[in-house]
MARBA-3410 file (N, C-alpha, C, O; in Angstrom, 1 decimal):
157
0.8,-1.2,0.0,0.0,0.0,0.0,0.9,1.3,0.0,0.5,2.3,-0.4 ~ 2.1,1.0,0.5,3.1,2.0,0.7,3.4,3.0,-0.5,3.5,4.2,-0.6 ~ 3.7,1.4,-1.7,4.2,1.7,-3.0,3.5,2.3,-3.5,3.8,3.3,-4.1 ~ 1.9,1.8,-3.4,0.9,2.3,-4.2,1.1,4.5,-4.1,1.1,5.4,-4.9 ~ 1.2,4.4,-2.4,0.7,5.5,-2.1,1.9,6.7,-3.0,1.6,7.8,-3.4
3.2,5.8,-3.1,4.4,6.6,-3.6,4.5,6.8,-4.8,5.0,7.8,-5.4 ~ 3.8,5.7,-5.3,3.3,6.1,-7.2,1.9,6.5,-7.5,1.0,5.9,-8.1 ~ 1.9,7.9,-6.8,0.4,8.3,-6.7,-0.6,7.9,-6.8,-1.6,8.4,-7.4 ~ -0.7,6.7,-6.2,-2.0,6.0,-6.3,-2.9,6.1,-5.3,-4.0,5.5,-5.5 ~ -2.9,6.9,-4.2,-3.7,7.4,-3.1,-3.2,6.2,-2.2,-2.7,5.1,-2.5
-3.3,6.6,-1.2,-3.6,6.7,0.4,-3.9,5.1,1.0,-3.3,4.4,1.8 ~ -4.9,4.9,0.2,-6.2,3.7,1.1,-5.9,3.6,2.5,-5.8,2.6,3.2 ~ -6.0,5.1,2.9,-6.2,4.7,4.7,-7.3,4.0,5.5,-7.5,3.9,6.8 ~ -8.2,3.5,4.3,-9.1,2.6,5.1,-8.3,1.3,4.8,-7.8,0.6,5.7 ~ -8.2,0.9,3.5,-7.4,-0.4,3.4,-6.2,-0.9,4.8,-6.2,-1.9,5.5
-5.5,0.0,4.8,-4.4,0.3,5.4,-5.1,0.1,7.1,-4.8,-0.8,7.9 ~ -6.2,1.1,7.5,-7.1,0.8,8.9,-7.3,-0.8,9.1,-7.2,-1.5,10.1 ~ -7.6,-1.3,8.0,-8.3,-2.6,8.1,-7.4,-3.7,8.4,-7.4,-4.6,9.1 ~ -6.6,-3.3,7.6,-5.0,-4.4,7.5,-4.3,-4.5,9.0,-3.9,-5.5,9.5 ~ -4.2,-2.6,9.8,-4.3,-3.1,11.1,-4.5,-3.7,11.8,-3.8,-4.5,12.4
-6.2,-3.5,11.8,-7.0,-4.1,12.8,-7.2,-5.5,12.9,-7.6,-6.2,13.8 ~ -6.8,-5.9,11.6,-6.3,-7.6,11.2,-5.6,-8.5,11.5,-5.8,-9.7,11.6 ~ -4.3,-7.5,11.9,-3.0,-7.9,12.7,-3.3,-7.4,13.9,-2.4,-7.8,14.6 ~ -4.2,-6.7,14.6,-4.2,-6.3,15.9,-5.1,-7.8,16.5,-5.0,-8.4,17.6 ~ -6.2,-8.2,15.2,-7.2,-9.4,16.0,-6.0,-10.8,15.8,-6.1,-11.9,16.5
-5.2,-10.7,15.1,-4.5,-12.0,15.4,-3.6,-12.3,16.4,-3.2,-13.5,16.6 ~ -3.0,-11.1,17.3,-2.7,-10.8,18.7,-4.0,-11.7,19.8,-3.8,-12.7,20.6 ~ -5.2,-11.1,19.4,-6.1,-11.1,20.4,-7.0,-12.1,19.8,-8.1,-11.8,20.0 ~ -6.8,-13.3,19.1,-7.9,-14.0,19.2,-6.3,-15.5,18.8,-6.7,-16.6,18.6 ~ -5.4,-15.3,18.8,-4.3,-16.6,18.9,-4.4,-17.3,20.2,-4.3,-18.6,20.3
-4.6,-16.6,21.2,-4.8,-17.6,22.4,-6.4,-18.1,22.4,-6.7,-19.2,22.0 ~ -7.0,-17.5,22.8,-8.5,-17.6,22.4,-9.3,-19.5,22.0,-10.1,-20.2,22.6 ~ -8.4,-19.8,20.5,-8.4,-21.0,19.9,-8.4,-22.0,21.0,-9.1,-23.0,21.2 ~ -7.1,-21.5,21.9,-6.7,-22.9,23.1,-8.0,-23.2,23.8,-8.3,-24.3,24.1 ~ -8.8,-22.0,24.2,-9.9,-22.2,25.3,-10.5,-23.4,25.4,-10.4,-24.4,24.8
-11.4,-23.1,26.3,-12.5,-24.6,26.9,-13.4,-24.6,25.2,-13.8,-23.5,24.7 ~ -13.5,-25.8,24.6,-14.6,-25.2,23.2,-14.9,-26.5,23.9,-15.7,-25.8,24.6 ~ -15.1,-27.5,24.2,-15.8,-28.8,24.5,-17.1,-28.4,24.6,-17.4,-27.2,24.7 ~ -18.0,-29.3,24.6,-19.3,-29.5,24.9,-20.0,-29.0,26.7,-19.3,-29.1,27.8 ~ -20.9,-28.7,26.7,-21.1,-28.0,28.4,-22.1,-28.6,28.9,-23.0,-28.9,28.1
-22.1,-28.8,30.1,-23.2,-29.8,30.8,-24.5,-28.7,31.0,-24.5,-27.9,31.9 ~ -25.3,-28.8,30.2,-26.9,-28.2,30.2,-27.1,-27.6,31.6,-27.4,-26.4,31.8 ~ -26.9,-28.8,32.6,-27.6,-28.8,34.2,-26.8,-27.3,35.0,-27.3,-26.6,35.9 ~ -25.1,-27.3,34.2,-24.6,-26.4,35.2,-25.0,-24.8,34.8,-25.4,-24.8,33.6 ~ -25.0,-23.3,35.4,-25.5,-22.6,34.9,-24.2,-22.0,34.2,-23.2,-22.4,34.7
-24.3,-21.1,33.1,-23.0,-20.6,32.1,-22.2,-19.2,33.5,-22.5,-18.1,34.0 ~ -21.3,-20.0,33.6,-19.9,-18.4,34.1,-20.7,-17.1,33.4,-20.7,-17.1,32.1 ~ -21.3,-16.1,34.0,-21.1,-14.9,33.9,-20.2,-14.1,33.0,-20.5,-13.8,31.9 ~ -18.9,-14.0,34.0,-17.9,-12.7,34.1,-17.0,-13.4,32.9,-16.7,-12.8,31.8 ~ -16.7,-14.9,33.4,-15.4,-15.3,32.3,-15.8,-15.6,30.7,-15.2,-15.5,29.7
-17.4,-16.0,30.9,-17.8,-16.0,29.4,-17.7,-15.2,28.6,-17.2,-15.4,27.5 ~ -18.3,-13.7,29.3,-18.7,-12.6,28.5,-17.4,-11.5,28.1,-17.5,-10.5,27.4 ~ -16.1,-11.9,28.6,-14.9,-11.2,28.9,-14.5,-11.4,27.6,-14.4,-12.5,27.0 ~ -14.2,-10.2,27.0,-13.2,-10.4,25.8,-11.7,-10.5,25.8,-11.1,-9.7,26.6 ~ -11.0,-11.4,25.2,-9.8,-11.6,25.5,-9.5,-11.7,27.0,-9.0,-10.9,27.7
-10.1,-13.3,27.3,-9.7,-13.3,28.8,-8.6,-14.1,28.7,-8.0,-14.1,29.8 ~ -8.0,-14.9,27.6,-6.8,-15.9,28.0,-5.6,-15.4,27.2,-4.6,-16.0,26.8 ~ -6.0,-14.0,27.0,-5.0,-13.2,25.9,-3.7,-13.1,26.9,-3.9,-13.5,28.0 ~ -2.2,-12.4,26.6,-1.6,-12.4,27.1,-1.1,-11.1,26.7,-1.1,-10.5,25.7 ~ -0.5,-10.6,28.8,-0.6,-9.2,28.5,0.5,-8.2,27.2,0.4,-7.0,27.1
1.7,-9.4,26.2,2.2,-9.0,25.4,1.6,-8.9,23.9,1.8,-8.1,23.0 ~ 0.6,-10.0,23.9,-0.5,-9.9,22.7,-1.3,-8.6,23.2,-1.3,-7.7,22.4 ~ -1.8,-8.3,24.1,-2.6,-7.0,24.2,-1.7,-5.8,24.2,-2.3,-4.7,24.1 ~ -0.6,-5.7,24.3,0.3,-4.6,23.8,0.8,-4.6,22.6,1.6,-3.7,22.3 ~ 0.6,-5.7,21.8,1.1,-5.8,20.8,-0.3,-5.0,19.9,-0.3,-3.9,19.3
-1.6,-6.0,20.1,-2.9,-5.5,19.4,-2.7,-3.6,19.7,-2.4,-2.7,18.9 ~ -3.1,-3.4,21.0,-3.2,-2.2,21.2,-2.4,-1.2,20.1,-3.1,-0.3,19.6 ~ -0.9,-1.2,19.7,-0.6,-0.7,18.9,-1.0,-0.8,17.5,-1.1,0.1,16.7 ~ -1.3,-2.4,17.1,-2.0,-2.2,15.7,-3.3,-1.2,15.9,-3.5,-0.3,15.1 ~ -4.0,-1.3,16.6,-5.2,-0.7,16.8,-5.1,0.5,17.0,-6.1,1.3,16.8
-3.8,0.8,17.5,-3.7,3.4,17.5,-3.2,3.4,16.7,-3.0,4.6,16.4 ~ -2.5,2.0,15.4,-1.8,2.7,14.2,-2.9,2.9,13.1,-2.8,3.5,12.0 ~ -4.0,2.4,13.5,-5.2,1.6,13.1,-5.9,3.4,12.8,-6.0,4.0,11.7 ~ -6.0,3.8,14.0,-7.0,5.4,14.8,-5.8,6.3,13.9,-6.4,7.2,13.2 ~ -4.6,6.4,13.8,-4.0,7.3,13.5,-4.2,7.5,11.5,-4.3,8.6,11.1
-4.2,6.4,10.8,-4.2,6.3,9.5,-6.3,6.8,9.5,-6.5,7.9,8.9 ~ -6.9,6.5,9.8,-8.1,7.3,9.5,-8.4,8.9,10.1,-9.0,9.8,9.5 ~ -7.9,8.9,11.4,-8.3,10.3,11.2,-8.0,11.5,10.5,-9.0,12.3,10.4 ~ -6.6,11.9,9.9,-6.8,12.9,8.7,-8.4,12.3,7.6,-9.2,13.1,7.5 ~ -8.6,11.2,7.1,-9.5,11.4,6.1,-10.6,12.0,7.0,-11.1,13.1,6.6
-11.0,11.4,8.0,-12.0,11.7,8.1,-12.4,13.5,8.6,-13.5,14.1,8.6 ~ -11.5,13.7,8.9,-11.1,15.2,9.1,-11.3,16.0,7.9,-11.6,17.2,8.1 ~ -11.0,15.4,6.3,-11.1,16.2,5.3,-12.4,16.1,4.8,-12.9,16.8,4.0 ~ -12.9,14.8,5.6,-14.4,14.6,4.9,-15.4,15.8,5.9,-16.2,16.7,5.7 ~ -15.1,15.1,6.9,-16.0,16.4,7.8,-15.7,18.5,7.0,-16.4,19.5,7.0
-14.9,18.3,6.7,-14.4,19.4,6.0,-15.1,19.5,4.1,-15.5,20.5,3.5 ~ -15.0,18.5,4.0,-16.1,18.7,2.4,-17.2,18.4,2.7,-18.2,18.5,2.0 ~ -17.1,18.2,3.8,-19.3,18.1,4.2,-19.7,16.7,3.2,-20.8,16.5,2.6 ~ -18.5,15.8,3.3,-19.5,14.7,3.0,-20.0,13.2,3.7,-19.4,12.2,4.1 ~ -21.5,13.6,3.7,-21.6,12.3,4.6,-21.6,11.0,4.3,-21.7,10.0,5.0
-21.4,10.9,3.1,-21.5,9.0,3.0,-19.9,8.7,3.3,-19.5,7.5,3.4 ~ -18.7,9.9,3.7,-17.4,9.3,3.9,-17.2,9.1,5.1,-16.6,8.2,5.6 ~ -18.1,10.4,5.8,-18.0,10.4,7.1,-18.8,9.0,7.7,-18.1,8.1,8.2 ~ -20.0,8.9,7.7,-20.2,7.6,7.8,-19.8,6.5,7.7,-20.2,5.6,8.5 ~ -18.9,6.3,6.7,-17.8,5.0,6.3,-16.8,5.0,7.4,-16.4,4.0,8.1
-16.4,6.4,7.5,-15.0,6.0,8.3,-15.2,6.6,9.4,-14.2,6.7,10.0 ~ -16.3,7.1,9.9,-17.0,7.2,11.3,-16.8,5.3,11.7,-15.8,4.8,12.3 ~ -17.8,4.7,11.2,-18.2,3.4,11.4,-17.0,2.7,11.6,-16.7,2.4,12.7 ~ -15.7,2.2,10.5,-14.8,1.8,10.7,-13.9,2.4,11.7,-13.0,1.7,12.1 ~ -13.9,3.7,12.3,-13.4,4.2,13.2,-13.7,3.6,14.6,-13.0,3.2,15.5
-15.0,3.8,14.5,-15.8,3.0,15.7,-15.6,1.8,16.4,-15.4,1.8,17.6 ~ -15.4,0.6,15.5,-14.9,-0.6,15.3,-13.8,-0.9,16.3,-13.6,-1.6,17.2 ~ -13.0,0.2,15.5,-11.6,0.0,16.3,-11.6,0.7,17.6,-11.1,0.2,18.6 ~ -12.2,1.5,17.5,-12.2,2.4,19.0,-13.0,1.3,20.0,-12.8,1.4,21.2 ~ -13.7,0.4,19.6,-14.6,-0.5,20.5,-13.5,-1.5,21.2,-13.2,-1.7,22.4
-13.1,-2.0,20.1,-11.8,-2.9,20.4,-11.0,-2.6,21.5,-10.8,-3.2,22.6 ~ -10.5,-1.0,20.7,-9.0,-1.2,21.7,-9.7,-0.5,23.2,-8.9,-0.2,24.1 ~ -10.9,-0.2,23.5,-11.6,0.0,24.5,-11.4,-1.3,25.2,-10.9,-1.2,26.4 ~ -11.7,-2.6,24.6,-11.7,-3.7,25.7,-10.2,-4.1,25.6,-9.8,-4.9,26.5 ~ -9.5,-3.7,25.0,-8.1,-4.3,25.4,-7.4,-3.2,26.0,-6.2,-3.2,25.9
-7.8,-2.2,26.6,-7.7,-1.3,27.6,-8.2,-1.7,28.9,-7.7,-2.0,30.0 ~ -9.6,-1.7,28.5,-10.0,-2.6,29.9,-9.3,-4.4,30.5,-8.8,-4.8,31.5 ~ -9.5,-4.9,29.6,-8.3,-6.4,30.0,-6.6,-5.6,30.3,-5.8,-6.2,31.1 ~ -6.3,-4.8,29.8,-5.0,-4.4,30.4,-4.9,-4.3,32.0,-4.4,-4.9,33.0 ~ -5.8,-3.0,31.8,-6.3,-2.9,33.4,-6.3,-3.9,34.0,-5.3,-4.0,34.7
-7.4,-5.2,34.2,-7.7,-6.1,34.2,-6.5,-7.0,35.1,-6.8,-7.5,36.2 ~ -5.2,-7.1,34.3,-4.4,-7.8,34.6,-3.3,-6.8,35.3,-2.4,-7.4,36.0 ~ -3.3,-5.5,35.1,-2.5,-4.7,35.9,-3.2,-4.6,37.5,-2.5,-4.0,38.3 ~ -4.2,-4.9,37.8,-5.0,-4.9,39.1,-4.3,-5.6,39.4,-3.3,-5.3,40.1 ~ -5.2,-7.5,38.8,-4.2,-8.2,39.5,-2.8,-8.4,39.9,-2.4,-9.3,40.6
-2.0,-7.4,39.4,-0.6,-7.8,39.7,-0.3,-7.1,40.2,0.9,-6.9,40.2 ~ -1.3,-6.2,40.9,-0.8,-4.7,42.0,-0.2,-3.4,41.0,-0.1,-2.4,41.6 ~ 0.1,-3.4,39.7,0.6,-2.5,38.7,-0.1,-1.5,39.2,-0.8,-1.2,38.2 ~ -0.4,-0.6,40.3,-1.0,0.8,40.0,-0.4,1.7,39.1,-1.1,2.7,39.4 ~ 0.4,2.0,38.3,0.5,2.9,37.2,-0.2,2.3,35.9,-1.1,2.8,35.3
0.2,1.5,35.8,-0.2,0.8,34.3,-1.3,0.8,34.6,-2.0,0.9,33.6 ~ -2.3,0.6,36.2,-3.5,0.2,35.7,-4.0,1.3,35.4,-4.9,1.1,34.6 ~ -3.8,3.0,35.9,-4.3,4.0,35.6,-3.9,4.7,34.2,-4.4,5.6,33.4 ~ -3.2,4.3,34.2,-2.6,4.6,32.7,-3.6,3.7,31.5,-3.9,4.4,30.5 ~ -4.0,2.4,31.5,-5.1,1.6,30.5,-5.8,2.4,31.1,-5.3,3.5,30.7
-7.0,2.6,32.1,-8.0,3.4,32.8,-8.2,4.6,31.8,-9.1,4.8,31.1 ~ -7.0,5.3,32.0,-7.0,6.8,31.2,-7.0,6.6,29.8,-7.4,7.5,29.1 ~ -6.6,5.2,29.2,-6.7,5.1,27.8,-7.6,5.0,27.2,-7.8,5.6,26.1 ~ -8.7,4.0,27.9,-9.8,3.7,28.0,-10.7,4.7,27.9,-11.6,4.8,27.0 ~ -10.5,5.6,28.9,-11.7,6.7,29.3,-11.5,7.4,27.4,-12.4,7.1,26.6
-10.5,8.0,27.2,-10.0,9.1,26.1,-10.6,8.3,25.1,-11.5,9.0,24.6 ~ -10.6,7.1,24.5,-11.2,6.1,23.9,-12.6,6.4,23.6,-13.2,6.7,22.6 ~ -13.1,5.9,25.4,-14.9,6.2,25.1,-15.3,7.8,24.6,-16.3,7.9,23.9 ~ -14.6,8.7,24.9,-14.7,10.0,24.7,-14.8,10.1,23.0,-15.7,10.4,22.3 ~ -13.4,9.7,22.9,-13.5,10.1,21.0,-14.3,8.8,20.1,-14.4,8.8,18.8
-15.0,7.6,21.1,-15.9,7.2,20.2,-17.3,7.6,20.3,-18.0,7.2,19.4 ~ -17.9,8.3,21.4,-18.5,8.9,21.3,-18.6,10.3,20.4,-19.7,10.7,20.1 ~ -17.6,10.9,20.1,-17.6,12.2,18.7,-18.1,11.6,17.5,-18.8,12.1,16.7 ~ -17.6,10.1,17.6,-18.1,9.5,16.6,-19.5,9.3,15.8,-19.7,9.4,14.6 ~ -20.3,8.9,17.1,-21.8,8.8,16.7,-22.3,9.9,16.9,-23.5,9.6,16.8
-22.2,10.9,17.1,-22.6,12.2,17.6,-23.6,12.8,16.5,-23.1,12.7,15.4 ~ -24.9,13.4,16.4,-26.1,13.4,15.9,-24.7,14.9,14.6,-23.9,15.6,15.2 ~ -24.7,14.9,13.5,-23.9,15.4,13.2,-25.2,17.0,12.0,-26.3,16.5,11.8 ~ -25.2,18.0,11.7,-26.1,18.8,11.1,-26.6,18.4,10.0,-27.8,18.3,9.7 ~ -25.5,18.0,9.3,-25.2,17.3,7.9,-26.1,16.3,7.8,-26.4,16.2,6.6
-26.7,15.4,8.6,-27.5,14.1,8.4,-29.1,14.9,8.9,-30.1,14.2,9.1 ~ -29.2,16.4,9.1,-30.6,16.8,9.4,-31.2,17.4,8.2,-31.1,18.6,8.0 ~ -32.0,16.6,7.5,-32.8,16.3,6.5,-34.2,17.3,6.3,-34.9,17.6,5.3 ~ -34.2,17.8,7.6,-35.7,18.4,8.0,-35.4,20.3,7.5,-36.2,21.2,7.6 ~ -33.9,20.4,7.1,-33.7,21.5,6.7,-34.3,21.8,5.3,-34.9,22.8,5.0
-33.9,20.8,4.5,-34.4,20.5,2.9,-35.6,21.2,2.7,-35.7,22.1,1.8 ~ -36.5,20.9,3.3,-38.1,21.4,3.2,-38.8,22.6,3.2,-40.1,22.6,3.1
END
């Protein structure tokens, strides 16, 4: 994509977002495969916390490894979508709102499992430090869905 981009072929910073987040989920879903997959006894009731946990048997080097595909992920879309909010167009912003989203959801929970395992190991910096990554995260994925003027239709009329 590099080449492409050097023989004026554009950018594809979504291509490029995606190819990230590709290599950030093969981080976070390589251990994953090992888990319990057997058959489960009907009678007992299903684990809660450990079911519903994303990347609970990840390891805390695969979640620092994903985490960076995943801000190299945030860093290659936001100029576009900066230029699109800037041409006022919404089917781009939408595109790369949504794939923005994606990723911001992700590296939200591998923020939170950082945390997660810096508790347990008494890490108070690191755990405030994912905490803070986390929060900044929900923050700018929230900008994301944000009711935007451009999609208010009721002006037309």
């Amino acid at each position: 994509l590099e080449d492409l981009a050097d023989m004026d072929g554009g950018h594809h910073e979504t291509i490029a977002a995606a190819v990230c987040e590709h290599l950030a989920d093969t981080f976070l879903w390589s251990d994953e495969a090992e888990g319990d997959v057997g058959p489960r006894d009907s009678s007992k009731p299903a684990p809660w916390a450990s079911s519903s946990q994303p990347y609970r048997k990840v390891t805390p080097d695969c979640l620092n490894k994903a985490h960076d595909h995943l801000m190299n992920g945030i860093k290659k879309l936001t100029p576009p979508l900066t230029k699109a909010r800037a041409k006022n167009s919404p089917i781009e912003i939408e595109a790369l709102s949504t794939q923005l989203y994606g990723i911001h959801h992700k590296l939200i929970n591998v923020c939170l499992k950082l945390a997660d395992i810096h508790l347990q190991n008494y890490f108070s910096s690191n755990l405030l430090q994912s905490l803070r990554m986390a929060a900044r995260m929900l923050r700018d994925a929230t900008t994301l869905v944000e009711p935007r003027d451009i999609f208010d239709f009721s002006k037309d009329t």
